[in-house]
C-alpha positions in Angstrom: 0.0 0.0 0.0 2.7 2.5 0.5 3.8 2.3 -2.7 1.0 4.0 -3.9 0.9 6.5 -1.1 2.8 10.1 -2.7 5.8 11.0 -0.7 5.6 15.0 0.5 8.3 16.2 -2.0 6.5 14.0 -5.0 3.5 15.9 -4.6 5.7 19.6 -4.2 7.0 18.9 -7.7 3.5 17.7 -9.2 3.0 21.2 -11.7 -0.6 21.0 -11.2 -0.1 21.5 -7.4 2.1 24.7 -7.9 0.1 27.1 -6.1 -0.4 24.9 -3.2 2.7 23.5 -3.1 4.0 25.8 -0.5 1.0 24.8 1.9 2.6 21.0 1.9 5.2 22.5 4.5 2.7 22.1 7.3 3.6 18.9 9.3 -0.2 18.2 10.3 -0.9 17.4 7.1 1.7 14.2 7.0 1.1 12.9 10.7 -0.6 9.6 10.7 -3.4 9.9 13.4 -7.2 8.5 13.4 -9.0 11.9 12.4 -6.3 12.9 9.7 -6.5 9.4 8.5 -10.1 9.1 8.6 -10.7 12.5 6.9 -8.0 11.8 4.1 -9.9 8.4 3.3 -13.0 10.0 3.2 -11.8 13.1 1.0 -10.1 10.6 -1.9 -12.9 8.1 -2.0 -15.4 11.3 -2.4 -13.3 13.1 -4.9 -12.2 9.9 -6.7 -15.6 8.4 -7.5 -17.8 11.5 -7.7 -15.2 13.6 -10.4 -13.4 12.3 -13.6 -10.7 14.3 -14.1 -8.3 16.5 -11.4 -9.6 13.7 -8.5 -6.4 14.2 -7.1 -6.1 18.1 -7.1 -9.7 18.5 -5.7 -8.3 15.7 -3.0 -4.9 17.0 -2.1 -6.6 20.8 -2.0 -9.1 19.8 -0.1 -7.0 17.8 2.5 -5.0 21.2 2.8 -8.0 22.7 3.6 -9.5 20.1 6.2 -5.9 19.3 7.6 -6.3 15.7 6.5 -3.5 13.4 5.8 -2.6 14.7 2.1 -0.7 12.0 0.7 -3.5 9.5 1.8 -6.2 11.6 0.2 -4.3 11.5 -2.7 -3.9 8.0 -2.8 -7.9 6.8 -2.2 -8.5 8.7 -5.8 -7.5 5.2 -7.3 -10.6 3.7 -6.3 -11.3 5.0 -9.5 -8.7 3.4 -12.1 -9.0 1.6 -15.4 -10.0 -1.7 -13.9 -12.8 -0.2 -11.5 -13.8 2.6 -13.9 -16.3 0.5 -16.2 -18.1 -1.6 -13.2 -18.2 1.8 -11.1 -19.9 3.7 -13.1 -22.3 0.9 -14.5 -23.2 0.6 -10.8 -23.9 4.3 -10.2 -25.9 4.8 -13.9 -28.1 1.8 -12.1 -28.2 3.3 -8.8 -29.0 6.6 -10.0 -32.0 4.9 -12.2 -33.5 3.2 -9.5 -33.3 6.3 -6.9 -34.9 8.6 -9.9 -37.7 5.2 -10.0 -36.7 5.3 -14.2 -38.2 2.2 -16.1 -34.5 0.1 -16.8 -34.7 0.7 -20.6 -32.6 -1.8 -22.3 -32.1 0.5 -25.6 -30.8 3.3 -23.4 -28.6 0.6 -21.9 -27.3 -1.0 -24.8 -26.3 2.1 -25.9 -24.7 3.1 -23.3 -22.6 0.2 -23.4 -21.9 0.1 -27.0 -20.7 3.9 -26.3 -18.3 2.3 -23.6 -16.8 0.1 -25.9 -16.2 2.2 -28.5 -14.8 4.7 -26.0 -12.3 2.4 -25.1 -11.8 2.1 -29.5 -11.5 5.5 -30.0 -8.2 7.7 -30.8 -10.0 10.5 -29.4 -11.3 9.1 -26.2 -11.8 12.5 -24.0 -14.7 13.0 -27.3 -16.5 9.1 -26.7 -16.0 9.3 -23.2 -18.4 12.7 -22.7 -20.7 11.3 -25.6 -21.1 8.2 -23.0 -21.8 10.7 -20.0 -24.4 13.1 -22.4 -25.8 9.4 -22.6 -26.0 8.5 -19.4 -27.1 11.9 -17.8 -29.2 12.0 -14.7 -28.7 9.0 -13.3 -25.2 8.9 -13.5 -24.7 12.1 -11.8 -27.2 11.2 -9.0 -25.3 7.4 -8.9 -22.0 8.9 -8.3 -23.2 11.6 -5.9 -24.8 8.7 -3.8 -22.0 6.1 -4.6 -19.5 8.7 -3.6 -20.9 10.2 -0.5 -21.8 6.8 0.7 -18.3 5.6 0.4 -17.0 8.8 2.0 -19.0 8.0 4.9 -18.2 4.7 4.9 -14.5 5.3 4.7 -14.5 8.2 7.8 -16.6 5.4 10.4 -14.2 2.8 9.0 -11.0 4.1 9.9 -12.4 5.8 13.0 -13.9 2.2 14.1 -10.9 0.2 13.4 -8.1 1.9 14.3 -6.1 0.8 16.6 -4.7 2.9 19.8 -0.9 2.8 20.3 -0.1 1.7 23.9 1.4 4.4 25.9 5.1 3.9 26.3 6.4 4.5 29.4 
């Protein structure tokens, strides 16, 4: 797991964090304790399922701003990646249908999913991949909302439940 986990002067370098970059000086944001923890898992698995592009940024800044763990907020984005991607957001176009109590059509969905394959086809795949989301529409956005603040949640009250005290040394 800590490979995946950015190291403080990896994310100074990152260009897209220039303007934050000098905020990554504060030591709160790198100490490993429940609530920073917690709130760092929380933050990445929001920002990762709920946005497509710029997860990270929207997860580091944010962590800046809620004095979470930074590196670890950056690191839950990839709950989103190009394994999870597909069944993710087929899960939360499904949600999202059954929360807005939308008949399951089966054209709309076969073409959706044609659209996904020929995304993954495409030499232009930024074009194919917001053609699939104009498809999707509604109940996607509503899915991911749901699927994202749902994991968020479920991601604070795990790390807050499980983690373990350190015994006091004395």
């Amino acid at each position: 797991m800590k490979r995946f986990i950015p190291t403080r002067e990896m994310l100074r370098r990152s260009r897209w964090l220039g303007p934050l970059a000098h905020r990554l000086d504060d030591d709160r944001l790198w100490r490993i304790e429940r609530e920073s923890v917690a709130r760092a898992v929380a933050i990445g698995l929001f920002f990762g399922l709920l946005i497509l592009f710029a997860q990270f940024l929207f997860a580091v800044g944010t962590a800046i701003a809620f004095r979470a763990h930074v590196a670890i907020a950056a690191a839950c984005t990839l709950v989103t990646n190009p394994l999870t991607f597909a069944p993710l957001y087929w899960a939360a176009f499904k949600l999202g249908n059954a929360v807005l109590d939308r008949q399951d059509d089966e054209s709309a969905a076969s073409q959706l999913e044609s659209e996904a394959r020929a995304l993954a086809e495409q030499a232009a795949p930024l074009e194919g991949l917001w053609a699939t989301l104009q498809t999707a529409g509604t109940p996607l956005i509503v899915g991911l909302a749901l699927m994202a603040t749902g994991a968020a949640l479920a991601g604070y009250v795990l790390v807050a439940l499980f983690w373990r005290k350190q015994p006091k040394s004395s």
